[in-house]
N, C-alpha and C positions, 0 to 999 in steps of 0.2 A: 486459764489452763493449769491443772496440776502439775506439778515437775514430776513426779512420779503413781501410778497403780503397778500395784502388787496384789498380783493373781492368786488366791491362798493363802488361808491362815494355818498351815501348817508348820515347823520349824522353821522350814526354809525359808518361807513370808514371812515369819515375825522374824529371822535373823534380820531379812532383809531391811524391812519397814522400821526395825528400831536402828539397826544402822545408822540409814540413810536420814532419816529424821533427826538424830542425833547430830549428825552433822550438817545439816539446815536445811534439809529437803522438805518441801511440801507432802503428804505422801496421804494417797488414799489405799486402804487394804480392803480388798471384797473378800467375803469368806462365805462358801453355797450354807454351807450348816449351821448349827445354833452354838457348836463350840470352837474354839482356837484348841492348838494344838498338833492337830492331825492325829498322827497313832501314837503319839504321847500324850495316854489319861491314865488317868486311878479309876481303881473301882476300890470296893469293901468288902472282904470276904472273911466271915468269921470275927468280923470286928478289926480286922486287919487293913488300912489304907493300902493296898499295890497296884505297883505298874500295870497297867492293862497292856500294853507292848514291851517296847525295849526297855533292857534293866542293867543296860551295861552300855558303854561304850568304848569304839576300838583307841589305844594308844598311841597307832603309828603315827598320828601327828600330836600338837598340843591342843589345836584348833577345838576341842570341847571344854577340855580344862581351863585354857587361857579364857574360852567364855565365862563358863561358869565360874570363874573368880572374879571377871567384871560385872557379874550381875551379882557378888556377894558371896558366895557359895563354896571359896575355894577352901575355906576350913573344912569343909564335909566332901570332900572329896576319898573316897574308900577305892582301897585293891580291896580284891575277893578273897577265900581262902587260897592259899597257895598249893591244896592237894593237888587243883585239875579237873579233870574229868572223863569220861570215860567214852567209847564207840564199843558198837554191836555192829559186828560183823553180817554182810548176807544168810550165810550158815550159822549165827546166833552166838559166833564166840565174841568174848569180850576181853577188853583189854584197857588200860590207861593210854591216852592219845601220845604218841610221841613230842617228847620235848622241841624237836630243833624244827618241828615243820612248819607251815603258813598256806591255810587252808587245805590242811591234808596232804601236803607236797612234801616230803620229806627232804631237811638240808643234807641229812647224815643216812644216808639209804642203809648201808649195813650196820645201821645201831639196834642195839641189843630191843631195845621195845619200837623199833621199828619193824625188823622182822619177827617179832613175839606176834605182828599181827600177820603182816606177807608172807612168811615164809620164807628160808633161806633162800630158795629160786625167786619169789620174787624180790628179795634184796639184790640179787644177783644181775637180775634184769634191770633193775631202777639203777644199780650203780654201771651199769651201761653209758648210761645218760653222761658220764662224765668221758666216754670216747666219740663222741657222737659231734659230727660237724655243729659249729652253732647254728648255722640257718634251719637244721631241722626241727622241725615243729611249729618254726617264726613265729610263721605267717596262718596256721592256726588259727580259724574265727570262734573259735569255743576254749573254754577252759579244758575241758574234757580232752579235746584232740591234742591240743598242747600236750596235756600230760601224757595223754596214750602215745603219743610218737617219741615220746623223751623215755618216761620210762615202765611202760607196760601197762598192761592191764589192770595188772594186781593193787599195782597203788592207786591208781584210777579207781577201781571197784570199790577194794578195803578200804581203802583212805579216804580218799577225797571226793566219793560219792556220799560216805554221811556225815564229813567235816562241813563241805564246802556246800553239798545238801542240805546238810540240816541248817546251814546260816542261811541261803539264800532262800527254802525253799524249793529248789529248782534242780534240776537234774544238771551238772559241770557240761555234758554239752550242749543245755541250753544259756551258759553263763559266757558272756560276753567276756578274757580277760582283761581287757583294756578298762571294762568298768567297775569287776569287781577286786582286782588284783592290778591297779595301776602302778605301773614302775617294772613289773615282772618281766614283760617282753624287753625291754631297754636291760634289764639286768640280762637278761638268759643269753644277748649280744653280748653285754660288756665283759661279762665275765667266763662265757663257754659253757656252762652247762647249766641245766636248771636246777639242779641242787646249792652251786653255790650262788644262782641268782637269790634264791630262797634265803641263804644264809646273807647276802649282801642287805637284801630288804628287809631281815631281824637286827642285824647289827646295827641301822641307818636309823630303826625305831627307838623310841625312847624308852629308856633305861626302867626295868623293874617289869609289871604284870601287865600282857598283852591287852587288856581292858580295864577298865575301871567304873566305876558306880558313883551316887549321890547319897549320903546319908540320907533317911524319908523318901527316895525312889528318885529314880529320875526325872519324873515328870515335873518337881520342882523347877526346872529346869523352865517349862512353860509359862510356871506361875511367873516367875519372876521378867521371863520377858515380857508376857501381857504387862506388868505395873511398868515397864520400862516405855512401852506406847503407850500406856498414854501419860506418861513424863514427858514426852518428848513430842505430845503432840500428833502422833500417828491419827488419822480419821478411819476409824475400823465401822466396817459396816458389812454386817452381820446378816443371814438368810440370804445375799445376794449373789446372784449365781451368772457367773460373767457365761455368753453365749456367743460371743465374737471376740478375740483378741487380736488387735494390730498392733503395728511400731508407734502407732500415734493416740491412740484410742483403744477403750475396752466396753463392748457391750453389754448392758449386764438385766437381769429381771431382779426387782427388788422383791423384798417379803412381801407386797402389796400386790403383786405380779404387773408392776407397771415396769414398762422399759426406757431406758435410759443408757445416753453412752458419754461417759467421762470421757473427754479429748484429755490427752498427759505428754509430757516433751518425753518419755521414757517412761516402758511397759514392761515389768517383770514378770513372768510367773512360773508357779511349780505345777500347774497343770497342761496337760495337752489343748489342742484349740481345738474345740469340738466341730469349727466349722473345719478343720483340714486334717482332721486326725478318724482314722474308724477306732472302733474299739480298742483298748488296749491289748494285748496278748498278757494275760494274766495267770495265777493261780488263785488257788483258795487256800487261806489259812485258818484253823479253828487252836484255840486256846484254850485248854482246861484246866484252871487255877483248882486246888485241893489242897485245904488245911489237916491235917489229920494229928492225933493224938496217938504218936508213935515209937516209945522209948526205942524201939529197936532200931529207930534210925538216926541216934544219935551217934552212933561211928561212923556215921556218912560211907557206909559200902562202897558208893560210886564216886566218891569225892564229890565234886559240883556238877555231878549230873550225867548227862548220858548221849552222845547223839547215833543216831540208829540208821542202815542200809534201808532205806524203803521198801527192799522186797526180802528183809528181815522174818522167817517165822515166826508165826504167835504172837508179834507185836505190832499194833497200828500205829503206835505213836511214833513220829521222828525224830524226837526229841524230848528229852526230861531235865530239866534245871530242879536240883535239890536247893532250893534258893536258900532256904537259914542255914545253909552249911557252905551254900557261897559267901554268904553276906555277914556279917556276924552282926550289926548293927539290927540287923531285920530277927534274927536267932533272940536278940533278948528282947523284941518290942513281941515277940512269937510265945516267949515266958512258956516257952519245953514243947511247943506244941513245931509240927513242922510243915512248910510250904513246900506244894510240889508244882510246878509248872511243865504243863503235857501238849506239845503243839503235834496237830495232823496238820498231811495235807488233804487239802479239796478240791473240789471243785469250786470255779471264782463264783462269789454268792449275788445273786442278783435281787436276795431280799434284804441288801445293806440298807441303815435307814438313812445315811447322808453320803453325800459326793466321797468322804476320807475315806469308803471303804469299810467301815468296821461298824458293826452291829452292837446296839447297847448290851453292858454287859448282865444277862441271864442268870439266877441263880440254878443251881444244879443239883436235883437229887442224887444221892449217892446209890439209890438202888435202881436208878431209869436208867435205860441202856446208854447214855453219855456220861452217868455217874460208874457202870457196873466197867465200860471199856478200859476208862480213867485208871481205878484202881488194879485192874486186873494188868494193864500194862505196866503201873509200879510196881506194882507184883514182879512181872517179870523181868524187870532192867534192874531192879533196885537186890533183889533175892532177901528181901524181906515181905514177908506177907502185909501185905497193905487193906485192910479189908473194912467195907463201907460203916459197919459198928466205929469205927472208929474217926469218920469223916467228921467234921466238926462245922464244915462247911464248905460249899464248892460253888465256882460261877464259869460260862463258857463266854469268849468273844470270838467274833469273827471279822478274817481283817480279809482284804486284797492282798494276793501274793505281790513280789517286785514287779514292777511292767518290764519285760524283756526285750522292750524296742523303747529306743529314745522317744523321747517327745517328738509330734511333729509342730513347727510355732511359727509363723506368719515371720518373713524377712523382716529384721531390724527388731522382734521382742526374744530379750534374756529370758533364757531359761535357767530354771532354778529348782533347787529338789529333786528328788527320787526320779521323776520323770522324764529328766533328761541328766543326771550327775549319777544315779543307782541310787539301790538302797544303801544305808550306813550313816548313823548318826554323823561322824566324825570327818566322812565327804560331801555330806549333805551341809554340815555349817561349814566347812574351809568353802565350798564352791559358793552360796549366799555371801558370803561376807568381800567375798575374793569377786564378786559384782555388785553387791554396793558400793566397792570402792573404786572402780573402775567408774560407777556412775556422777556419786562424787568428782573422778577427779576429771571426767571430761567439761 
């Protein structure tokens, strides 16, 4: 019997499997696809290695960095530019995001670039929120409702529909806050209102830039776990796509299409059990990476990018990362030329070509209507003309939005990953690690 399977090769499974192997575990990893990772890869675009997903990770714990310095990597640990970045309002105004908030939640309601966006009434209203009994809003099952009972509309709509939107994808009151803002409700108790919960959970995080990066991208970050299984011995096996998960056993179809079920004293995994779970409640995300040769956006107009109200005019995208003016290290591998990164939402794709979600990444003409939308929304969030003469190169991916319901997983199997901890680099590895060792240590 194996002491351990680990359902996924995603972060959370290789957190997992090198862990546990590391500290003497037997350990087999199934993974449905032909790569590890999950929605951490590279692509090439313009001669450029980047991220194909995440390009940043959050700080509020160490839990990444403390990795990525055991797997080697803690010299190339990079903060971003320090400018910031910028939100488009529903009615198209823009502005710099306010310093003290956390996910669009403002700590300081009546600060000066807080209502540069709400408006004096609505600072009026959100500083409300600090006369207001604490049990209201508590008990709130959405982000969204929280906020709109604490402090109104306005910072709901302006704020923290395209802060907390444009991270999760997802409209705040489809955001669970317990998943994606854990600590909030225990603060909004301990403290009386949710402004200074806000400010209790920036104060608690660690010191300097809300996020951080990898020199050479983050996906680094995969490579070095793969060489770590198999250090350590991990048994990864690849094309096999588990179809039953229990406490004791995982069913699986190998690349051969034969079946097989590994009996294990302990069953991890980051996917749902397909025998007990329907569909997931999903979105669709599309990615439109664009290299362009564009002096005029070396004063970075938007600082480090842009996030957008969905029902924004004139712009589809929800989001813009001026990435070589977040990154500086990415700016001189770029040698003048500049990366823009343009995320929509979709609809969830059902022509992904593996279980992770995300479609191989596509090159993109600049003059076909996925190249023309691209630059014409830099165009307009950026107020530099962006125009496809000057593309140098461009590629599209498509992932799976966050699943908005926990996993469902067979009594006695760990869940791990995005599908039942949320999306977020930085809770994705505190939650894997924080179950290997629990498995270790029973």
């Amino acid at each position: 019997m194996t002491d351990v399977v680990v359902v996924g090769g995603g972060v959370a499974g290789l957190v997992a499997a090198r862990d546990l192997a590391k500290g003497g575990a037997h350990v087999v990893l199934v993974e449905a696809g032909d790569r590890l990772g999950g929605m951490l890869r590279r692509h090439t675009v313009a001669g450029l290695d980047l991220d194909m997903g995440a390009e940043s990770f959050a700080t509020r714990t160490d839990a990444v960095a403390r990795l990525a310095t055991e797997l080697g990597l803690g010299n190339d640990i990079v903060s971003p530019d320090p400018r910031g970045a910028w939100l488009m309002t529903r009615d198209g105004r823009t502005a710099p995001i306010p310093q003290t908030g956390f996910l669009g939640i403002p700590g300081t309601p009546m600060a000066a670039d807080v209502t540069a966006v709400i408006g004096q009434g609505g600072g009026f209203r959100a500083q409300m929120d600090s006369l207001l009994p604490s049990p209201v809003g508590a008990k709130a099952t959405s982000l969204g409702g929280l906020v709109r009972k604490r402090m109104g509309e306005r910072v709901l709509d302006d704020l923290v529909v395209p802060v907390a939107g444009g991270v999760y994808s997802t409209h705040p009151d489809q955001l669970d806050p317990d998943r994606v803002a854990p600590g909030l409700r225990a603060a909004l108790q301990r403290e009386g209102s949710l402004a200074r919960a806000v400010l209790a959970l920036r104060s608690r995080a660690a010191a300097g830039s809300a996020v951080q990066g990898i020199r050479g991208g983050i996906v680094r970050l995969v490579d070095e776990l793969v060489v770590d299984t198999e250090t350590y011995g991990v048994e990864v096996r690849m094309r096999t796509r588990a179809t039953a998960v229990e406490r004791h056993a995982v069913e699986v179809v190998t690349a051969r299409g034969t079946r097989e079920r590994i009996p294990a004293q302990v069953v991890l995994s980051s996917t749902a059990d397909p025998m007990r779970t329907a569909a997931p409640d999903r979105t669709g995300i599309e990615l439109v990476t664009i290299v362009v040769d564009q002096p005029e956006l070396d004063a970075a107009p938007r600082g480090t990018g842009m996030l957008v109200h969905p029902e924004a005019d004139g712009v589809s995208a929800k989001a813009l990362t001026h990435a070589t003016a977040k990154w500086p290290w990415l700016a001189e591998a770029a040698g003048g030329r500049h990366v823009l990164r343009l995320s929509y939402a979709t609809a969830p794709h059902d022509d992904a070509t593996d279980p992770a979600g995300v479609a191989t990444s596509l090159p993109v003409d600049p003059d076909d209507a996925v190249g023309t939308r691209a630059t014409r929304d830099a165009t307009a969030l950026l107020g530099v003309p962006v125009t496809p003469d000057r593309v140098a190169g461009a590629a599209r991916v498509r992932w799976y939005g966050p699943d908005l319901t926990a996993a469902g997983l067979a009594e006695g199997v760990e869940g791990i990953g995005e599908a039942s901890s949320g999306r977020g680099l930085a809770g994705i590895v505190a939650a894997a690690r924080a179950s290997a060792e629990r498995v270790l240590e029973s």
